[in-house]
C-alpha positions as a Markdown table, in Angstrom:
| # | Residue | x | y | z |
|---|---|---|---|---|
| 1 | Unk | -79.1 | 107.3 | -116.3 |
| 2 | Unk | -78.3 | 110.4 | -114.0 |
| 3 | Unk | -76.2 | 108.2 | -112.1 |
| 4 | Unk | -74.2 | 107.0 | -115.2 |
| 5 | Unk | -73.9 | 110.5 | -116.1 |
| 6 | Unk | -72.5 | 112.1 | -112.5 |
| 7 | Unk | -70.0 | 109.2 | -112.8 |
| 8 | Unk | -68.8 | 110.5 | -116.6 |
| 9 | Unk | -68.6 | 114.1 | -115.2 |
| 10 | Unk | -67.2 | 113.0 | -111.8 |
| 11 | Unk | -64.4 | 110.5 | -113.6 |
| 12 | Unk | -63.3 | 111.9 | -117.3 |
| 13 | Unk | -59.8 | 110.7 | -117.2 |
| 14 | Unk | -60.5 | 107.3 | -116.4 |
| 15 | Unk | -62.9 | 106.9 | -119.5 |
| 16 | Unk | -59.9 | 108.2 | -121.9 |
| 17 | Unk | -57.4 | 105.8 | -120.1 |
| 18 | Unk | -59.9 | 103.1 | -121.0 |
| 19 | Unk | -60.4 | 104.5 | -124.7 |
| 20 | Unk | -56.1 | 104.6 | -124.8 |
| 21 | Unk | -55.8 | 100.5 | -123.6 |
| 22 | Unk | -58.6 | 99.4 | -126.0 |
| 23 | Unk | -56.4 | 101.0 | -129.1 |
| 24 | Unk | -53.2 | 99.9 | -127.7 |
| 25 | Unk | -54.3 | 96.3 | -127.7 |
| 26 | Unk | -55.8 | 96.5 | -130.8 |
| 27 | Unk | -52.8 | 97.8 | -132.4 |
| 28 | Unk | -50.4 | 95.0 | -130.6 |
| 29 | Unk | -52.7 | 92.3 | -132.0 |
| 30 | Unk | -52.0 | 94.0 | -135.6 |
| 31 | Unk | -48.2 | 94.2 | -135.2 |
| 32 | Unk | -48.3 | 90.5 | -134.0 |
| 33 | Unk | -50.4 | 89.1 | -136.9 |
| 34 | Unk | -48.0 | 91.1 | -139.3 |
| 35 | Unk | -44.5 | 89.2 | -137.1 |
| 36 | Unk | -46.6 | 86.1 | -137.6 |
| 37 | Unk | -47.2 | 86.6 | -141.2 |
| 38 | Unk | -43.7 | 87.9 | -142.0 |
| 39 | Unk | -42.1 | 84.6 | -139.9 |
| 40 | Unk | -43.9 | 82.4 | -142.0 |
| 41 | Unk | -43.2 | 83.5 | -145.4 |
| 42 | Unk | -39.7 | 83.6 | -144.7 |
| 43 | Unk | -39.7 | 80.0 | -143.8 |
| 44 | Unk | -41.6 | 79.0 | -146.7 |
| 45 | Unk | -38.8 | 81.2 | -148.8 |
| 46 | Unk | -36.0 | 79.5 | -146.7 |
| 47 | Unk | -37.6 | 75.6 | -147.7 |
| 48 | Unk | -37.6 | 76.7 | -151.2 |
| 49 | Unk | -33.8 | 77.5 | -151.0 |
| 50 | Unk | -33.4 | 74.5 | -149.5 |
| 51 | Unk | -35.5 | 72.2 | -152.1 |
| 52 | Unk | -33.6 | 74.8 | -155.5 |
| 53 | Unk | -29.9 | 73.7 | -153.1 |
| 54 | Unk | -30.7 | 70.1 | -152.9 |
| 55 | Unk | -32.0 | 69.4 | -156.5 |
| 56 | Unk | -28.6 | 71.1 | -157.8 |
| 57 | Unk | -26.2 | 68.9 | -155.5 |
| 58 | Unk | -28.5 | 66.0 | -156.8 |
| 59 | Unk | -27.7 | 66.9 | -159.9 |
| 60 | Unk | -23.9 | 67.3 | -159.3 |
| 61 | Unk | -24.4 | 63.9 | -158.1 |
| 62 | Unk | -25.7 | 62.3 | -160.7 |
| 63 | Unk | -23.3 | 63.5 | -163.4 |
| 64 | Unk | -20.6 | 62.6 | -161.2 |
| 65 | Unk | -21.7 | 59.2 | -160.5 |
| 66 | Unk | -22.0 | 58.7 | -164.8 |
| 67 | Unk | -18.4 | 60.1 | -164.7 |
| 68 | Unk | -17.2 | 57.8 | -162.4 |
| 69 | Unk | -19.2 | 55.1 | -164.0 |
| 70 | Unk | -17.9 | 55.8 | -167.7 |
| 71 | Unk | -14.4 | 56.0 | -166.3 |
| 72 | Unk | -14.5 | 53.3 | -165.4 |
| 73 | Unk | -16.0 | 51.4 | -168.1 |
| 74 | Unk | -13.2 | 52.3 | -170.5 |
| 75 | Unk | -10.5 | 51.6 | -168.0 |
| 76 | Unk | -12.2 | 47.8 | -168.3 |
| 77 | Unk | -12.5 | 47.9 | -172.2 |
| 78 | Unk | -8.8 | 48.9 | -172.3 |
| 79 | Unk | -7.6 | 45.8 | -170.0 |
| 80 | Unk | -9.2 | 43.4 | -171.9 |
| 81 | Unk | -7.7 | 42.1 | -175.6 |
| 82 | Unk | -8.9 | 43.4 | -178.9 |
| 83 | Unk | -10.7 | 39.9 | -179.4 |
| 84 | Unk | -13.0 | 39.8 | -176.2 |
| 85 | Unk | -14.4 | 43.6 | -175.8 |
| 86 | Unk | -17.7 | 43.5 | -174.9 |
| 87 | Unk | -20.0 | 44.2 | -177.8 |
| 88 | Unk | -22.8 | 46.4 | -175.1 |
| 89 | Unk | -21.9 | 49.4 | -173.7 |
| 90 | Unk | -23.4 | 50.2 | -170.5 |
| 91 | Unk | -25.2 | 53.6 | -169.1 |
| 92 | Unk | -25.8 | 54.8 | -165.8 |
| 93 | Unk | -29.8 | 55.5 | -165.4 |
| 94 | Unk | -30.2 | 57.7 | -161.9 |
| 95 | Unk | -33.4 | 56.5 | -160.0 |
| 96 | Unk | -35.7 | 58.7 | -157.6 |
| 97 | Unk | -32.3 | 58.7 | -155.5 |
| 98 | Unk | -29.2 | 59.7 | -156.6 |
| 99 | Unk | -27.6 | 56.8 | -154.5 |
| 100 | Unk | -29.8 | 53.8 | -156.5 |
| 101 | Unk | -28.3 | 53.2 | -159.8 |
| 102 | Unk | -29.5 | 50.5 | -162.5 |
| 103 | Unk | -27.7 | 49.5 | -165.4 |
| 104 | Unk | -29.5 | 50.3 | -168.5 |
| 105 | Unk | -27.4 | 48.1 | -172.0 |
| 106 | Unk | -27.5 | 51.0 | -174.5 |
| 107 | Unk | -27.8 | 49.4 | -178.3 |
| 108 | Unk | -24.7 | 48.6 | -179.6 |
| 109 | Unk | -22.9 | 50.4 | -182.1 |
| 110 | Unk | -21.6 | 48.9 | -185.4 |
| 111 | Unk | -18.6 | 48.4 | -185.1 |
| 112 | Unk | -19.2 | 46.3 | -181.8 |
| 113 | Unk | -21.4 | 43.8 | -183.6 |
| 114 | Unk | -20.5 | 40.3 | -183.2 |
| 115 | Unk | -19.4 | 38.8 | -186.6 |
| 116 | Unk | -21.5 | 35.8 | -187.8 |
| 117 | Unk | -20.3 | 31.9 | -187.7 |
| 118 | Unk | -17.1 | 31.4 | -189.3 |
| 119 | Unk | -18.4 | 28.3 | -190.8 |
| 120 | Unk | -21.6 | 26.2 | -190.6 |
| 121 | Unk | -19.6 | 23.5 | -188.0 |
| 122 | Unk | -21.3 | 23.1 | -184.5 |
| 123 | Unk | -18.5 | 23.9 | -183.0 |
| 124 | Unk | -18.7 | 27.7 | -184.2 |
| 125 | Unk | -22.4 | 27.7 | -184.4 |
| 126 | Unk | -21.8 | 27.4 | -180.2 |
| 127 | Unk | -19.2 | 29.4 | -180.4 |
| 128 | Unk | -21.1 | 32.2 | -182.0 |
| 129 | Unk | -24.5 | 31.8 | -179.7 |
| 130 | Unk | -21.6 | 32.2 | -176.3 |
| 131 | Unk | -20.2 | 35.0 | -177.7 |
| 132 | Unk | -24.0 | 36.6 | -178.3 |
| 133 | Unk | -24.3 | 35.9 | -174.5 |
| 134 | Unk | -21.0 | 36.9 | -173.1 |
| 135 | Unk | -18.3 | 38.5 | -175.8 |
| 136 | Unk | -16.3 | 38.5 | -173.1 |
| 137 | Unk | -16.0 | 34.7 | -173.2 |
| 138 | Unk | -12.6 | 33.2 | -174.2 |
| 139 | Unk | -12.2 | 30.3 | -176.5 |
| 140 | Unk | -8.0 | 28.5 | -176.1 |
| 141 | Unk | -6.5 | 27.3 | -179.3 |
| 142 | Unk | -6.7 | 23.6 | -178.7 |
| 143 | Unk | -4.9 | 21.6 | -181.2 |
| 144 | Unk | -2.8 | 19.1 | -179.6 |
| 145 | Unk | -4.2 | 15.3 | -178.8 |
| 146 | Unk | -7.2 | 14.8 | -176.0 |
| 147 | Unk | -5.0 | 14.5 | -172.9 |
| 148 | Unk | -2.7 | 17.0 | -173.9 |
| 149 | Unk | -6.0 | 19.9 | -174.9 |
| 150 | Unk | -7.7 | 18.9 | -171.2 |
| 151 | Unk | -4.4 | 20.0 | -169.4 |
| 152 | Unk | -4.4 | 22.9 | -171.5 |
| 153 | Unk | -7.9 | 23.8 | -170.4 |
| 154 | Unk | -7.4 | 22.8 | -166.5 |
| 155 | Unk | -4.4 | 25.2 | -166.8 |
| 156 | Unk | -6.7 | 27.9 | -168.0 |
| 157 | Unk | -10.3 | 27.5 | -166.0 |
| 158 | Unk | -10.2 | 28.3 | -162.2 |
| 159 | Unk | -10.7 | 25.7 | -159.9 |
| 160 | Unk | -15.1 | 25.8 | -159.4 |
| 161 | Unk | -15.2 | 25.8 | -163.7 |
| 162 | Unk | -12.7 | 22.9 | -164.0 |
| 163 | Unk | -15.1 | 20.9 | -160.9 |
| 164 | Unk | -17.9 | 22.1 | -163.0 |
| 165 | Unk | -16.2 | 20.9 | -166.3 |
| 166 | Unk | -15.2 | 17.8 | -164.7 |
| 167 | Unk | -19.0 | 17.0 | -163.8 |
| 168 | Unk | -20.4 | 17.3 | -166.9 |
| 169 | Unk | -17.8 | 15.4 | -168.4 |
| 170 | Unk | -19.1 | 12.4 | -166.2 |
| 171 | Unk | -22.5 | 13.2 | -166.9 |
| 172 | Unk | -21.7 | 13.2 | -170.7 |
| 173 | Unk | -19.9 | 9.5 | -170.0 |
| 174 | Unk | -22.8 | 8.5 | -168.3 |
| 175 | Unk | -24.7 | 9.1 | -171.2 |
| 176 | Unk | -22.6 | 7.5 | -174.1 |
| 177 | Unk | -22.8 | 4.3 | -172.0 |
| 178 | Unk | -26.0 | 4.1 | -171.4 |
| 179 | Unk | -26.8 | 4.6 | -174.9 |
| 180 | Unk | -24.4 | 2.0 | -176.5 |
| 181 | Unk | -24.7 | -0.6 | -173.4 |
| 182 | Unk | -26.0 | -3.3 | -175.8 |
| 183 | Unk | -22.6 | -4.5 | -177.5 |
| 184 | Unk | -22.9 | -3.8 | -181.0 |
| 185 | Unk | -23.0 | -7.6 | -182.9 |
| 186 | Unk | -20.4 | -7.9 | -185.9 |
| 187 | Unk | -22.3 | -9.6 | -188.7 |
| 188 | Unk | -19.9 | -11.1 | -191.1 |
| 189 | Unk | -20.3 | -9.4 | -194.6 |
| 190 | Unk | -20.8 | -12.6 | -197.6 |
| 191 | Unk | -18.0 | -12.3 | -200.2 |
| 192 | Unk | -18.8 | -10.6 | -203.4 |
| 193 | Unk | -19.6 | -13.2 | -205.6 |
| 194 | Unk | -17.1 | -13.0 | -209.1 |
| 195 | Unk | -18.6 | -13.7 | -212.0 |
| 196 | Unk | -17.4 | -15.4 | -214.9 |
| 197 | Unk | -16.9 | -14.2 | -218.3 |
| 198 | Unk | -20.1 | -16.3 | -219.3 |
| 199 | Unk | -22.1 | -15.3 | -216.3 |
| 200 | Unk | -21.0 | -11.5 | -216.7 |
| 201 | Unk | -22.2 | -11.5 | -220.5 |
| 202 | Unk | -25.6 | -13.7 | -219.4 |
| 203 | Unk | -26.6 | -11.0 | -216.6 |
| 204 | Unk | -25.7 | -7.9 | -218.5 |
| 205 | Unk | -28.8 | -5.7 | -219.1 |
| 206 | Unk | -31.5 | -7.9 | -218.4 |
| 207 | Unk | -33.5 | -9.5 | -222.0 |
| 208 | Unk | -32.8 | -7.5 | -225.0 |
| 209 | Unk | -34.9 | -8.4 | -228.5 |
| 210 | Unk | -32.5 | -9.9 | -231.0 |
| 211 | Unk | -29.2 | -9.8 | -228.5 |
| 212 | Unk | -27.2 | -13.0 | -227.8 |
| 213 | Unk | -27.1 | -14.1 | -224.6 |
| 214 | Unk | -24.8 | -17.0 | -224.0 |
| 215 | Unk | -25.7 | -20.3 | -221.7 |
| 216 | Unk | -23.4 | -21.3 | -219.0 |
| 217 | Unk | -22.9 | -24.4 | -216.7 |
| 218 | Unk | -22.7 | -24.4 | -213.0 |
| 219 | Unk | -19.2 | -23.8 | -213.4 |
| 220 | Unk | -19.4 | -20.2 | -215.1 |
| 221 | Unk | -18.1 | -22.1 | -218.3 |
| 222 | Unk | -19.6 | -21.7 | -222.1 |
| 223 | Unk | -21.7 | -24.7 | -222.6 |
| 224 | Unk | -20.6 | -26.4 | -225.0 |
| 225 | Unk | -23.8 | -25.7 | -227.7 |
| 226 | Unk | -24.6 | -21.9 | -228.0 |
| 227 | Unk | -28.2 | -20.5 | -229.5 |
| 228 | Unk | -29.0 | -17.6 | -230.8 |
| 229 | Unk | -33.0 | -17.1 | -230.2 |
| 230 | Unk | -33.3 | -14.6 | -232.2 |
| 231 | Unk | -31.7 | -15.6 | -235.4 |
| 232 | Unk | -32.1 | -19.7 | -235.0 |
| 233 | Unk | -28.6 | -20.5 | -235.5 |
| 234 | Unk | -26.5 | -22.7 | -233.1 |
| 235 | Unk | -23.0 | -23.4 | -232.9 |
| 236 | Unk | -20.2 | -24.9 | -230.7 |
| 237 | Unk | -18.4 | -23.3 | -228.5 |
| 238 | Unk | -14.9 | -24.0 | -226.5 |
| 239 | Unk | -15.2 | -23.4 | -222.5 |
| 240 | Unk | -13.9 | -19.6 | -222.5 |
| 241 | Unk | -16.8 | -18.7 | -225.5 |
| 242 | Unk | -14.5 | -19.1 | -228.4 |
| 243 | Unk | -16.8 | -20.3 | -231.4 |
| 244 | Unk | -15.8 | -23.1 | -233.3 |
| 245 | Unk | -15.9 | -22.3 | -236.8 |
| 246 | Unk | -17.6 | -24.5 | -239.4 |
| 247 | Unk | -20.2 | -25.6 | -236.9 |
| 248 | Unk | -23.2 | -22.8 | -236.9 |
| 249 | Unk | -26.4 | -24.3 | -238.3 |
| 250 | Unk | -29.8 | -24.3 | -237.7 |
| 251 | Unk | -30.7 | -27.8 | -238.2 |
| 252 | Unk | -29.6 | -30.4 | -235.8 |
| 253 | Unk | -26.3 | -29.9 | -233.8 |
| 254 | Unk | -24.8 | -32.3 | -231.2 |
| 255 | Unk | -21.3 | -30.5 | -229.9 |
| 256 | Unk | -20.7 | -33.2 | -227.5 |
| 257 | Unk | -19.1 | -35.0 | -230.5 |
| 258 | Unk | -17.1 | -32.2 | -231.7 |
C-alpha cells in the first residue's frame, strides 16, 4: 500500500493521462452509436420513399393500362356493324402486378341486351342461343337454291371453318343414311270404294227407330220389294229407288210380277 502510494506521488501525470483516454474512448463509442443510429433511420426513411414512389408509378400504371385497354375497346366496337356489337363490355381488373391483367365481363347494359327469337322456328331459336354465346357471330342472307347458298357460304367462311363445315356435312350424310338404309316399301293404297245411291241411304247413320232403310242387291241397285219395318207396308220399287205407285200394302206383295 506504501508502495502504491510513492508511485501516485512519484507519477501524477500519468494517472490524469490515463483518466483523459478512458473519457475519450467513452465519448467516441457515444458519437459512433449516435452515426450508427442516424445511418439507419435514414435508410429506413429512404425505403419508405422508395415503397410511397413505387406504389404511385404503379398506380400511373394501372390507369394507363385501363386507358389503353378502353381505347381500344371502342376502336373495336366502332369497326364492327351496328348488327354484330358485342352485347359484354369488358374491364381491365389489375392483379398484385401491374403487368398481369385479367379480363373481368362487366354486366351488360340495356340497351346491349340481345333481343329474343324472332319467331318460334329452330332456325332462330339457334340463332338466338349463338348470338347469346358470341353477338359477334354473323348470320349471311341465304335465299337462293342449295348449291347456289353453299357457294355463298364458302365465299364467306375462311378456309379451316369451310374444312370444318365440310366435315360435318359428311358426318350429317353419314347419318341420314344410316337411318333410312332400309328402302322404304310403297304399299299400294285400295281404291275408295263408291257407293251407290241404295248403299249410301242403307249405311247412313247406323239403325234409327221408325226410319226407312232401303234393301239393296249386290249390284248397289233397289231391290225390287222395299219394307218399311217400322210401319209394315211394302211396296215396289224401280232399280234407282223410284216407288211404284199403286203397289204399297201390307198384305202379300210379289214385285217380281210387276
Amino acid at each position: 500500500m506504501a508502495d502504491e502510494q510513492r508511485d501516485l506521488i512519484s507519477n501524477p501525470g500519468s494517472s490524469m493521462l490515463n483518466v483523459g483516454g478512458t473519457q475519450r474512448s467513452v465519448l467516441g463509442s457515444r458519437a459512433a452509436i449516435s452515426t450508427l443510429s442516424i445511418l439507419v433511420a435514414l435508410l429506413i426513411v429512404s425505403q419508405a420513399v422508395t415503397v410511397y414512389f413505387v406504389y404511385q408509378q404503379n398506380g400511373r400504371i394501372s390507369k394507363l393500362t385501363k386507358t389503353s385497354q378502353t381505347l381500344q375497346l371502342e376502336a373495336l366496337q366502332r369497326k364492327l356493324p351496328a348488327s354484330a356489337k358485342p352485347v359484354n363490355k369488358m374491364k381491365m381488373a389489375v392483379m398484385n402486378s401491374p403487368m398481369v391483367m385479367k379480363v373481368l365481363p362487366m354486366v351488360p347494359s340495356a340497351g346491349n341486351t340481345v333481343m329474343a327469337p324472332a319467331s318460334n322456328r329452330t332456325e332462330d331459336q339457334v340463332k338466338h342461343l349463338l348470338l347469346q354465346a358470341d353477338p359477334r357471330k354473323m348470320f349471311p342472307e341465304l335465299k337462293d337454291d342449295l348449291m347456289d347458298n353453299l357457294k355463298r357460304l364458302k365465299s364467306t367462311m375462311t378456309y379451316e371453318d369451310w374444312q370444318s363445315f365440310e366435315s360435318w356435312m359428311h358426318k350429317w350424310l353419314l347419318f341420314e343414311m344410316a337411318k333410312n338404309s332400309k328402302p322404304e316399301e310403297h304399299k299400294e293404297i285400295p281404291a275408295k270404294k263408291v257407293l251407290t245411291k241404295c248403299q249410301a241411304e242403307a249405311n247412313s247413320g247406323g239403325v234409327h227407330p221408325g226410319r226407312f232403310q232401303p234393301q239393296c242387291d249386290e249390284n248397289g241397285d233397289y231391290l225390287p220389294k222395299q219394307c218399311n219395318a217400322s210401319t209394315g207396308y211394302c211396296w215396289c220399287s224401280y232399280k234407282n229407288g223410284t216407288r211404284i205407285e199403286g203397289t204399297a200394302t201390307r198384305e202379300e206383295l210379289d214385285c217380281e210380277v210387276n
